[in-house]
TISEKE-780016 format. One record per residue: z, y, x of N, C-alpha, C in turn; residue in one letter; residue number from 1. Coordinates in Angstrom, 2 decimals. Last residue first. Layout:
<rs>
n_c3,n_c2,n_c1,ca_c3,ca_c2,ca_c1,c_c3,c_c2,c_c1,type,seq
Z,Y,X,Z,Y,X,Z,Y,X,A,NUM
...
</rs>
This chain:
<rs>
n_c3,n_c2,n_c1,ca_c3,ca_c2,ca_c1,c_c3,c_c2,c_c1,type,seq
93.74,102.97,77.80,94.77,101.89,77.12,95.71,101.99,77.08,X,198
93.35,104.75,81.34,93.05,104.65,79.62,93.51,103.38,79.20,X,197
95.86,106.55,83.26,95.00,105.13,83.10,94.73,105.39,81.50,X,196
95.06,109.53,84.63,95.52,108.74,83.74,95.02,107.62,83.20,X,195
94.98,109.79,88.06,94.31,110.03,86.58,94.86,109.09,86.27,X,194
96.08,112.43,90.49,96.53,110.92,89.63,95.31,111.52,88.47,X,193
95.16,113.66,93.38,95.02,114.30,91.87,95.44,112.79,91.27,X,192
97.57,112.86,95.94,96.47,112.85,95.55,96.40,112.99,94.19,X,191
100.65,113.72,97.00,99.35,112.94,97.15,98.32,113.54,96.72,X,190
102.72,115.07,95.48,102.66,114.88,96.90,101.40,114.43,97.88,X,189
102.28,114.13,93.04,102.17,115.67,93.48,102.37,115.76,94.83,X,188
102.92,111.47,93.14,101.68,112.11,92.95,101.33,113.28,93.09,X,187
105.34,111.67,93.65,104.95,110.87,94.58,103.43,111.56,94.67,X,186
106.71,112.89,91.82,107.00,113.37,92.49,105.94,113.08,93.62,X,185
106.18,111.10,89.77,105.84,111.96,89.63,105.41,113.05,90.83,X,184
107.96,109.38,90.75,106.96,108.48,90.57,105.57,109.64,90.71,X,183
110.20,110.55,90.00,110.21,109.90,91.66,108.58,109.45,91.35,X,182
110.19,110.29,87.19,110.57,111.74,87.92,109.93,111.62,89.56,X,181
109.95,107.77,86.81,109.57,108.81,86.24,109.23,109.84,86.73,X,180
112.53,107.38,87.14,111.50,106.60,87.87,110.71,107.42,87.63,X,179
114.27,108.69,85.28,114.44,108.91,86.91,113.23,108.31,87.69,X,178
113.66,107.33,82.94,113.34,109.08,83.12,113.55,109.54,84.79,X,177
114.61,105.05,83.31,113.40,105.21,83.02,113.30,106.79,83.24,X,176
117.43,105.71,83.36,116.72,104.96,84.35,115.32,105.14,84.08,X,175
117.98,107.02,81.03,118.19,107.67,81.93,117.47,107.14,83.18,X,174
116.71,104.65,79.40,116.75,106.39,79.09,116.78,107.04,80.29,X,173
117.31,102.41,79.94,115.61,102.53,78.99,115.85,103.99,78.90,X,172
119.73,102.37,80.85,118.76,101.93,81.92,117.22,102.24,81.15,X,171
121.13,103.16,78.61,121.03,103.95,80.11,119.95,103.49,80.56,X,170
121.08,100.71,77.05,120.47,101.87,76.32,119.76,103.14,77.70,X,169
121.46,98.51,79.87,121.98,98.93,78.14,120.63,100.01,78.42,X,168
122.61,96.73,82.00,120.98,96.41,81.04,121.62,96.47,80.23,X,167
122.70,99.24,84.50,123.50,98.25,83.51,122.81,97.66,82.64,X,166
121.35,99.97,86.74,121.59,98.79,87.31,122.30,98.04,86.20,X,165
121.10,102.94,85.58,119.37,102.24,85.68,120.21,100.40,85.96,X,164
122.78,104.36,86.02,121.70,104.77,85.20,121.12,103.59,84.92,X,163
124.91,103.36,87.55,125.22,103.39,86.27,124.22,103.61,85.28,X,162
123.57,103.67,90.19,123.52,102.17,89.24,124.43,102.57,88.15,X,161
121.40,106.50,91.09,122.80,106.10,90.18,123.10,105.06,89.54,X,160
119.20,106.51,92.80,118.77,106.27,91.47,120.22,105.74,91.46,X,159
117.34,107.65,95.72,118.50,106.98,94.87,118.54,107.22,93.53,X,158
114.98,107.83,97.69,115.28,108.20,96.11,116.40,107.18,95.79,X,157
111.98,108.68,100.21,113.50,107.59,99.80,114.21,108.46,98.89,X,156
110.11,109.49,101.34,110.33,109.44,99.94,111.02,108.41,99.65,X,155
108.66,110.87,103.60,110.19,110.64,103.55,109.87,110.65,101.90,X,154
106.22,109.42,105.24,106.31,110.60,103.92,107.95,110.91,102.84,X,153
107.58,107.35,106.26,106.60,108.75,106.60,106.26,109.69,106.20,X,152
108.60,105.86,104.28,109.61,106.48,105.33,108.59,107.71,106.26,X,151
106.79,104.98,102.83,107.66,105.47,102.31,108.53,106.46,103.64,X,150
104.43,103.73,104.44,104.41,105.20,104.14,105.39,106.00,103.13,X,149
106.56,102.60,107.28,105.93,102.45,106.04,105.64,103.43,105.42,X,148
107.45,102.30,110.03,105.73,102.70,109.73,105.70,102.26,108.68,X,147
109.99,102.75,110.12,109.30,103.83,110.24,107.86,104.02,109.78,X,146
110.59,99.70,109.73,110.58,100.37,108.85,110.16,101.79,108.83,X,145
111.35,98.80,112.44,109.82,98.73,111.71,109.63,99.97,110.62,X,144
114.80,98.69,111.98,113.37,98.29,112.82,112.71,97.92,112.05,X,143
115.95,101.62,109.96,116.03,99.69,110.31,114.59,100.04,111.30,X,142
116.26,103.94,109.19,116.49,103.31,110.87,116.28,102.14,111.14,X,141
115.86,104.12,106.74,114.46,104.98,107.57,114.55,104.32,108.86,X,140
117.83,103.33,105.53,117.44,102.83,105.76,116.01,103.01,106.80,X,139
119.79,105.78,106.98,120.17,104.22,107.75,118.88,103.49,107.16,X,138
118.53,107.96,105.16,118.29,107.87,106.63,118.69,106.34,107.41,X,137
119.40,107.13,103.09,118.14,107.13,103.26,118.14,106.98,104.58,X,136
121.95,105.44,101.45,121.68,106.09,102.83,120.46,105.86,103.49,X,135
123.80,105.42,98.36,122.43,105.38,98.96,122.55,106.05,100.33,X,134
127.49,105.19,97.70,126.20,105.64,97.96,124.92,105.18,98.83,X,133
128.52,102.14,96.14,128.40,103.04,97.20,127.10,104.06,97.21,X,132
128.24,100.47,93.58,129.36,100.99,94.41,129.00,101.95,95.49,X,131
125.15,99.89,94.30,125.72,99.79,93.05,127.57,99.16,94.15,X,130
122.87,101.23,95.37,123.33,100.40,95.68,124.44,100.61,94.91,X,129
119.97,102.06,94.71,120.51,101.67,93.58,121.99,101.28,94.56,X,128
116.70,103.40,96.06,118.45,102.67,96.73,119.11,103.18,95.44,X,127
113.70,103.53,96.54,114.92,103.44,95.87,115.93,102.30,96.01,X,126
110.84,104.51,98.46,111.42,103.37,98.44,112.96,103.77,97.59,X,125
107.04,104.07,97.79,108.61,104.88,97.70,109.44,103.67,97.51,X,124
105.28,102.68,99.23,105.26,104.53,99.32,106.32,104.88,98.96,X,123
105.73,99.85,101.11,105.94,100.38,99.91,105.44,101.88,100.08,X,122
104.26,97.38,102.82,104.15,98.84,102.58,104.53,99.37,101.50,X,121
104.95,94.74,103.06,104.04,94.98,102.04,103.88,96.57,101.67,X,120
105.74,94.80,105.44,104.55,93.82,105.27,104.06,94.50,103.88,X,119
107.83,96.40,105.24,107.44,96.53,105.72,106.14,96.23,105.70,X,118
109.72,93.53,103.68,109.46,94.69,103.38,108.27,95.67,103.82,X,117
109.47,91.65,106.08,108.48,91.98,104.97,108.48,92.99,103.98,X,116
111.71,92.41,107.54,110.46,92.67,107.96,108.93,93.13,107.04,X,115
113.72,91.31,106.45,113.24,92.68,105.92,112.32,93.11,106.99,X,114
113.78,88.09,104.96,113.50,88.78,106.58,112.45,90.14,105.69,X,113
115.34,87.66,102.68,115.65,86.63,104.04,115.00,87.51,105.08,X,112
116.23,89.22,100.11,114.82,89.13,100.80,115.59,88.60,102.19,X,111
117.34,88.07,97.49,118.03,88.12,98.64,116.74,88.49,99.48,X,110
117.91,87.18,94.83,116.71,87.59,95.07,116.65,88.74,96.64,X,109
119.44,85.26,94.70,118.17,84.28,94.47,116.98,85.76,94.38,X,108
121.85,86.75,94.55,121.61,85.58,96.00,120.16,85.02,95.63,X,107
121.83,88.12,91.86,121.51,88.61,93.23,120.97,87.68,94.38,X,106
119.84,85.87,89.44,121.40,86.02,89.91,120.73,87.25,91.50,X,105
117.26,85.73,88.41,118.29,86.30,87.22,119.31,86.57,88.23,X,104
113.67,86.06,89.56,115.43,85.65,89.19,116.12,86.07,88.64,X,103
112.30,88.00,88.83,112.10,86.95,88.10,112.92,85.88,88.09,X,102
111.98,89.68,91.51,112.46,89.89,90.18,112.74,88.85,89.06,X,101
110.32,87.83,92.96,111.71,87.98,92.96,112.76,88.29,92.27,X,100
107.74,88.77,92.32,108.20,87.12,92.21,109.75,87.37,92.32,X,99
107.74,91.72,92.81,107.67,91.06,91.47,108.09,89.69,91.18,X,98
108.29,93.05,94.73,108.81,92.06,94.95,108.57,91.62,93.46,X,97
107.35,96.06,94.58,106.57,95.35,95.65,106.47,93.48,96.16,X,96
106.45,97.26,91.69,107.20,96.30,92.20,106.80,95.78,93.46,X,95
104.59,100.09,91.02,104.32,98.40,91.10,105.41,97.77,92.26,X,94
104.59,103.18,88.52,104.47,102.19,89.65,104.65,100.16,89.77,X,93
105.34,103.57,85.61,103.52,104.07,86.80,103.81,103.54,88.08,X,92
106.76,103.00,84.31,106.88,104.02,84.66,105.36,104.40,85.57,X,91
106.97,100.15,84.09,106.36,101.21,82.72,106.35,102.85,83.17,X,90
107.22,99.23,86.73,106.05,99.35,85.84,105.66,100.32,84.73,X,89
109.95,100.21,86.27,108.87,100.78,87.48,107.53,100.74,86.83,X,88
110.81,98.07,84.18,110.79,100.13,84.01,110.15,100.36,85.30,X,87
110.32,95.64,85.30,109.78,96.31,83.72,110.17,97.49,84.29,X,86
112.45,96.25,87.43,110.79,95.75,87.83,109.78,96.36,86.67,X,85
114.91,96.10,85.80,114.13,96.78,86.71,113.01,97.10,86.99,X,84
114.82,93.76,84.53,114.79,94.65,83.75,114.19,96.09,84.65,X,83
114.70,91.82,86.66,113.66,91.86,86.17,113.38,93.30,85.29,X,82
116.02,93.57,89.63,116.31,92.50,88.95,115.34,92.76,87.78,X,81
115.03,94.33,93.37,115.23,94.84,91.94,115.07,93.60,90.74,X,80
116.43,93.38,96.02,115.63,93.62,95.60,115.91,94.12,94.19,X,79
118.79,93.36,99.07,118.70,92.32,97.63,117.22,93.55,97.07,X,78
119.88,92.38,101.76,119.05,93.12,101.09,118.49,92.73,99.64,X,77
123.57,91.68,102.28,122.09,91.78,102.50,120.90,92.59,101.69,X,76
123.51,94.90,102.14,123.68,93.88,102.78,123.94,92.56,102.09,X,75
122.29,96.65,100.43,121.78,97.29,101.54,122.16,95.53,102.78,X,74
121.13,96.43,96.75,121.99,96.45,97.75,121.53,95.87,99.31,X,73
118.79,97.06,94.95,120.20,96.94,94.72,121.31,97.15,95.53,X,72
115.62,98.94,96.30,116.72,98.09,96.92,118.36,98.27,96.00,X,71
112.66,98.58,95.49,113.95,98.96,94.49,114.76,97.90,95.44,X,70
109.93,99.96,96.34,110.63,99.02,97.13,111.77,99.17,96.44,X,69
106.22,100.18,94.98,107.73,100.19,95.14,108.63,100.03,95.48,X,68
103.21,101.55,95.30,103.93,100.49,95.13,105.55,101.00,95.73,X,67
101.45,103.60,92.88,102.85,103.67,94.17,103.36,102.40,94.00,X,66
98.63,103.16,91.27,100.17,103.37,90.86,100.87,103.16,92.61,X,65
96.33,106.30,91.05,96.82,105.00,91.84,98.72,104.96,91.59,X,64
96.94,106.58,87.82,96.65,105.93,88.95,96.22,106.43,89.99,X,63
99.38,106.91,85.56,98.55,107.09,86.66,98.27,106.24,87.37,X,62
101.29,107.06,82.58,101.53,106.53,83.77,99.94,106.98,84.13,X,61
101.54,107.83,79.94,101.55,109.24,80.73,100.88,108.34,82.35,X,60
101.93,105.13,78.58,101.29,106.08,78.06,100.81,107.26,79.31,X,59
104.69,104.76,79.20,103.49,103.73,79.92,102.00,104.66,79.65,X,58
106.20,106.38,78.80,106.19,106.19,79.85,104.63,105.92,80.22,X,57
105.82,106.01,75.88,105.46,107.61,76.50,105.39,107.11,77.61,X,56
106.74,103.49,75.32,105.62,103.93,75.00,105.17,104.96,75.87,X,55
109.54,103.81,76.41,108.51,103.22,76.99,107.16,103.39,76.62,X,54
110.43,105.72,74.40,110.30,106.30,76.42,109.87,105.36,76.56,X,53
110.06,104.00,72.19,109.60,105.05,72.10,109.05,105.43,73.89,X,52
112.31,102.30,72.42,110.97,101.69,72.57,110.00,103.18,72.62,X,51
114.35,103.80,72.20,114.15,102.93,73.43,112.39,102.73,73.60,X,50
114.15,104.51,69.50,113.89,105.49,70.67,113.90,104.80,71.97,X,49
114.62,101.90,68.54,113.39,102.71,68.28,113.11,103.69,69.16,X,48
117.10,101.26,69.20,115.91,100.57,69.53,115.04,101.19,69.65,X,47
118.35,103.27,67.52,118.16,103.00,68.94,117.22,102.39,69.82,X,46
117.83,102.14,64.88,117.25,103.95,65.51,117.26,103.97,67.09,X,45
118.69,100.29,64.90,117.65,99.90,64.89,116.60,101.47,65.42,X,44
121.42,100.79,64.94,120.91,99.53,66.68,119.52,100.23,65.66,X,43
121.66,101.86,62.45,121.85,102.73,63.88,121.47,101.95,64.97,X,42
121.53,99.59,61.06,120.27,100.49,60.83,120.62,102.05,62.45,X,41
123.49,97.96,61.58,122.39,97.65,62.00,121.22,98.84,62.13,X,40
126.74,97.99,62.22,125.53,98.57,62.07,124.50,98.70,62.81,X,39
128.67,95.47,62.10,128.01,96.69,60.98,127.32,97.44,60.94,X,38
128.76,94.50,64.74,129.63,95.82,64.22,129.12,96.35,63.08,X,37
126.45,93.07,64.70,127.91,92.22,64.61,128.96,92.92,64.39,X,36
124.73,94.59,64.40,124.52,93.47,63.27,125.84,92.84,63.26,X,35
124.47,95.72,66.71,124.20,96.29,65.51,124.86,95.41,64.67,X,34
123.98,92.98,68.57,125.48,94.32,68.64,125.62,94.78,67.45,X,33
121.44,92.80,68.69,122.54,91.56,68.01,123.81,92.71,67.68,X,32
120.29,94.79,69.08,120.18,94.54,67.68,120.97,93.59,66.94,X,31
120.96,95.24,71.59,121.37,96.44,70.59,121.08,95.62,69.28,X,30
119.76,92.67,72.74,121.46,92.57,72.31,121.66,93.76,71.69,X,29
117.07,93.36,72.04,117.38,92.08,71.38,118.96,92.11,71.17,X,28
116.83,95.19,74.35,116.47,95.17,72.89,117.37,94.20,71.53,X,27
117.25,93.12,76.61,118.11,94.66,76.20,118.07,94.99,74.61,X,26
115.11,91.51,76.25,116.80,91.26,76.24,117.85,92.40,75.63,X,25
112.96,93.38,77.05,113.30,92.69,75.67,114.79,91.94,75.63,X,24
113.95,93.90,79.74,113.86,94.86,78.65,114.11,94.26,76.77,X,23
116.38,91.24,80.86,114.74,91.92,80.72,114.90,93.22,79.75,X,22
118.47,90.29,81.13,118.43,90.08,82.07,117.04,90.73,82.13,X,21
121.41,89.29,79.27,120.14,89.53,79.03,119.59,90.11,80.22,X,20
123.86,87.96,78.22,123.40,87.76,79.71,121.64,88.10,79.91,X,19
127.12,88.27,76.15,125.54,88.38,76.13,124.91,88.27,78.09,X,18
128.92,86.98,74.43,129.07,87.19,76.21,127.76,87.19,75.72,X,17
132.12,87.57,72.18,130.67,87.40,72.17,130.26,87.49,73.90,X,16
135.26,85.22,71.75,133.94,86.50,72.58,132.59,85.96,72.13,X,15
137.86,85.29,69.80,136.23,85.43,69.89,135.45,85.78,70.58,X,14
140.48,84.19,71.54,140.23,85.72,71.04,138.43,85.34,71.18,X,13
142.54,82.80,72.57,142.31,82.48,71.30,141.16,83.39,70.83,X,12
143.05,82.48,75.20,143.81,82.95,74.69,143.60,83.34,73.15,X,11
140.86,80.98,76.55,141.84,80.49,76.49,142.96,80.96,75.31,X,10
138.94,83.54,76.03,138.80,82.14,75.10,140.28,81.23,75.13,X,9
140.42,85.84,77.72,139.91,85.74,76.53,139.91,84.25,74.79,X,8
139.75,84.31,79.98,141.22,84.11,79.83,141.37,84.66,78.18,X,7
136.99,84.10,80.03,137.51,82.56,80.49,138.96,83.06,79.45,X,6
136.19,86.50,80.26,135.66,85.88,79.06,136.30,84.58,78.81,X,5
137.12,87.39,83.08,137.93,87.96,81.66,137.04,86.88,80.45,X,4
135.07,85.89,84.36,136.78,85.35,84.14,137.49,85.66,83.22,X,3
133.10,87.12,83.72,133.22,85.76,83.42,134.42,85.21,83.37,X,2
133.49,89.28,85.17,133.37,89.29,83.74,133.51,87.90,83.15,X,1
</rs>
């Protein structure tokens, strides 16, 4: 994308290049967008229902929250990027890699030894891998990885990177409603959830 923005400028033509990278980012470019196509009061209905499935999300969420394992991609092992991390949370679960999230580029959130995965026991684990399909079972095979209570309680979940991996409108709708769903899923599998108060 950066290149098309390169041959773009060379070639005389205005770009706008947004690089938002959080929920409030997300927010923030429907409203720049709005405002630069004329319409604002439709970014602002959008917004609004954005903000809305998070309300409800966070609202409905449980406890005990499921910690999380959001794998982007399988080689190396990359983790979940911040906008990510926000919708698990708002969804009722907990990032198992929260410091990581908190990079912006893939290579800076690279987990170096998927051992630790493992170390930090996720209960569910989601494969995003963005081009290819998810392969629960290859990851169920890595070494170690059997004794996490994600892979014991087979709750490996792909999640469509068109839903959830683009930081638009998708990822606060369709991505959020899939975590959701998996999160849901986790607790009916378990134990009675109560609803957190606040």
């Amino acid at each position: 994308q950066a290149d098309i923005a390169q041959e773009l400028i060379r070639a005389g033509v205005s770009v706008m290049v947004f690089n938002h990278r959080s929920v409030k980012g997300i927010l923030d470019m429907i409203k720049t967008l709005g405002a630069m196509v004329g319409a604002s009061e439709s970014a602002q209905v959008l917004i609004e229902e954005c903000q809305a499935n998070l309300e409800y999300a966070r609202a409905r969420a449980c406890t005990p929250r499921p910690r999380v394992y959001f794998e982007e991609w399988d080689t190396p092992q990359i983790s979940a990027i911040l906008w990510v991390s926000e919708l698990i949370e708002a969804a009722g679960g907990r990032d198992i890699f929260p410091e990581l999230a908190q990079c912006p580029d893939g290579k800076s959130r690279i987990i170096p030894d998927p051992e630790e995965v493992v170390r930090r026991r996720p209960d569910i684990i989601i494969g995003s891998w963005c081009g290819k399909k998810f392969r629960p079972e290859k990851v169920a095979a890595r070494p170690g990885w059997s004794a996490t209570p994600a892979v014991k309680n087979n709750a490996l979940y792909e999640i469509k990177s068109a839903e959830i991996l683009q930081p638009g409108p998708a990822a606060l709708s369709d991505g959020l409603s899939r975590l959701c769903t998996i999160i849901d899923s986790w607790h009916a599998a378990h134990e009675r959830p109560e609803h957190e108060s606040g």
